[in-house]
C-alpha positions, 0 to 999 in steps of 0.5 A, spaced: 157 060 527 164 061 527 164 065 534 162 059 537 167 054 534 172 057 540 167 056 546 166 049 544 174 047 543 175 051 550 169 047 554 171 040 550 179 041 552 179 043 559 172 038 561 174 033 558 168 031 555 168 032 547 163 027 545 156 023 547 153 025 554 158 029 556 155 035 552 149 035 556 148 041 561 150 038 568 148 041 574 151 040 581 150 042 588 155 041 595 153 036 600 150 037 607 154 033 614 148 029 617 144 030 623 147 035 628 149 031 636 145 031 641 145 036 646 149 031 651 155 031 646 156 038 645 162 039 650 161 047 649 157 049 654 157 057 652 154 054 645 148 052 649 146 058 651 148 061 643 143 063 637 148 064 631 145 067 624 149 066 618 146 073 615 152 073 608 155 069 604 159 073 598 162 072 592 167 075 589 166 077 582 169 074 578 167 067 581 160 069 582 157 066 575 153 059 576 158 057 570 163 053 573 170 057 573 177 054 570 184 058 571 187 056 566 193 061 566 196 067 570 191 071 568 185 068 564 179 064 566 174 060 562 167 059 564 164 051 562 157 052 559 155 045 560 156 045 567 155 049 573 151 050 580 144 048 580 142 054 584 146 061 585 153 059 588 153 063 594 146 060 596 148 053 595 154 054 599 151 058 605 146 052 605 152 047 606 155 052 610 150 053 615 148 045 615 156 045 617 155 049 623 149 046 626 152 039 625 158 041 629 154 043 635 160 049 638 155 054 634 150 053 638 142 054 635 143 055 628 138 060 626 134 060 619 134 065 614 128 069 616 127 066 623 123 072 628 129 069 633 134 074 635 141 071 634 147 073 639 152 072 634 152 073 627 156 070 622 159 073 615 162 069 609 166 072 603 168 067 598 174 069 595 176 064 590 173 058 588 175 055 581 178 050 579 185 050 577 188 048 571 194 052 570 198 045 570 194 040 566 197 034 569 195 036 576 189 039 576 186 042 583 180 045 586 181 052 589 177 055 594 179 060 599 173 063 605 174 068 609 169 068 616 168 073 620 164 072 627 161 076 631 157 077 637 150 082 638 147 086 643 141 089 643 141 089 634 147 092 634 154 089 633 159 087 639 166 084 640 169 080 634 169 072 636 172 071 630 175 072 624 179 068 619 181 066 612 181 059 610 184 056 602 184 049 601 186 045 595 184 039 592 187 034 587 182 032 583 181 024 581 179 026 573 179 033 568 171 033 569 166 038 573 163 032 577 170 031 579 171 038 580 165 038 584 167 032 588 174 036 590 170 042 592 167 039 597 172 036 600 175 044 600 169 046 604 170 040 608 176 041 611 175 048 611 169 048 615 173 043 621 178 049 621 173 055 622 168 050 627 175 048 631 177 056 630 170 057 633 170 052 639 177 055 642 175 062 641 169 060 644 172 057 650 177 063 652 172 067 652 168 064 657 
């Protein structure tokens, strides 16, 4: 019993939810951008004629547990056991990511996973860091860091690199809870994802 004592205090400390409702077992999912433009709107010529796959998305080990992650010093990290990902983190951000593409419209056709289509390009994710970040009590802040790399195919096999970038985003966070943490990951995603889809459009564009 007494082992448990120190998971308890940590998880009450950097949660903020020391009582009531707050221990209950919470799970938590990014949201999706809505429905993609029609195919009037898209200015992209060259991503009409585009099959894309989103075919990996990886995440560091450290960050690769459903349990939400808090650095809460140079060199420590502390896991919630009362709130995290309602399904494993990287499916739950290629489901976000891949909605995000589509909604853009410069990707072009956005392929499911196991479709019998054969995509042009490919695209590859790895998460290198999605925490939150409690260094600073008072100021409190989701990390999120993705490096993309896109790709063209021929005839199955890998062709000239359209894209490949790193993108971070911090967010403050409105409160010292997951539900906020959540929240202010999205907002990371977010703002990442109008990068790398503005990154795509120009890349895209001068290759034509």
């Amino acid at each position: 019993m007494k082992c448990l004592v120190p998971i308890l205090l940590a998880a009450a400390i950097v949660c903020g939810c020391a009582s009531g409702s707050g221990w209950q077992r919470r799970a938590f999912a990014f949201t999706s951008p809505g429905d993609p433009p029609s195919a009037s709107a898209q200015t992209n010529i060259v991503a009409l004629t585009n099959m894309v796959a989103l075919t990996r998305v990886s995440i560091s080990p450290l960050f690769q547990s459903r349990s939400f992650t808090y650095r809460t010093a140079e060199n420590s990290y502390e896991q919630d056991p009362y709130a995290g990902f309602l399904i494993p983190p990287e499916r739950a951000l290629a489901e976000s990511i891949r909605a995000s593409m589509r909604s853009s419209g410069v990707f072009g056709r956005v392929v499911e996973p196991g479709t019998g289509l054969t995509p042009t390009s490919i695209v590859e994710v790895s998460v290198n860091e999605l925490y939150g970040d409690f260094r600073k009590s008072s100021k409190p802040v989701a990390t999120m860091e993705i490096h993309f790399i896109c790709y063209e195919v021929t005839d199955g096999a890998p062709g000239r690199i359209v894209l490949d970038k790193i993108c971070a985003s911090e967010t403050p966070l409105a409160a010292k809870t997951p539900a906020a943490l959540m929240a202010a990951w999205d907002a990371d995603l977010r703002r990442i994802m109008v990068e790398i889809n503005s990154e795509y459009a120009k890349a895209s564009s001068n290759n034509r």
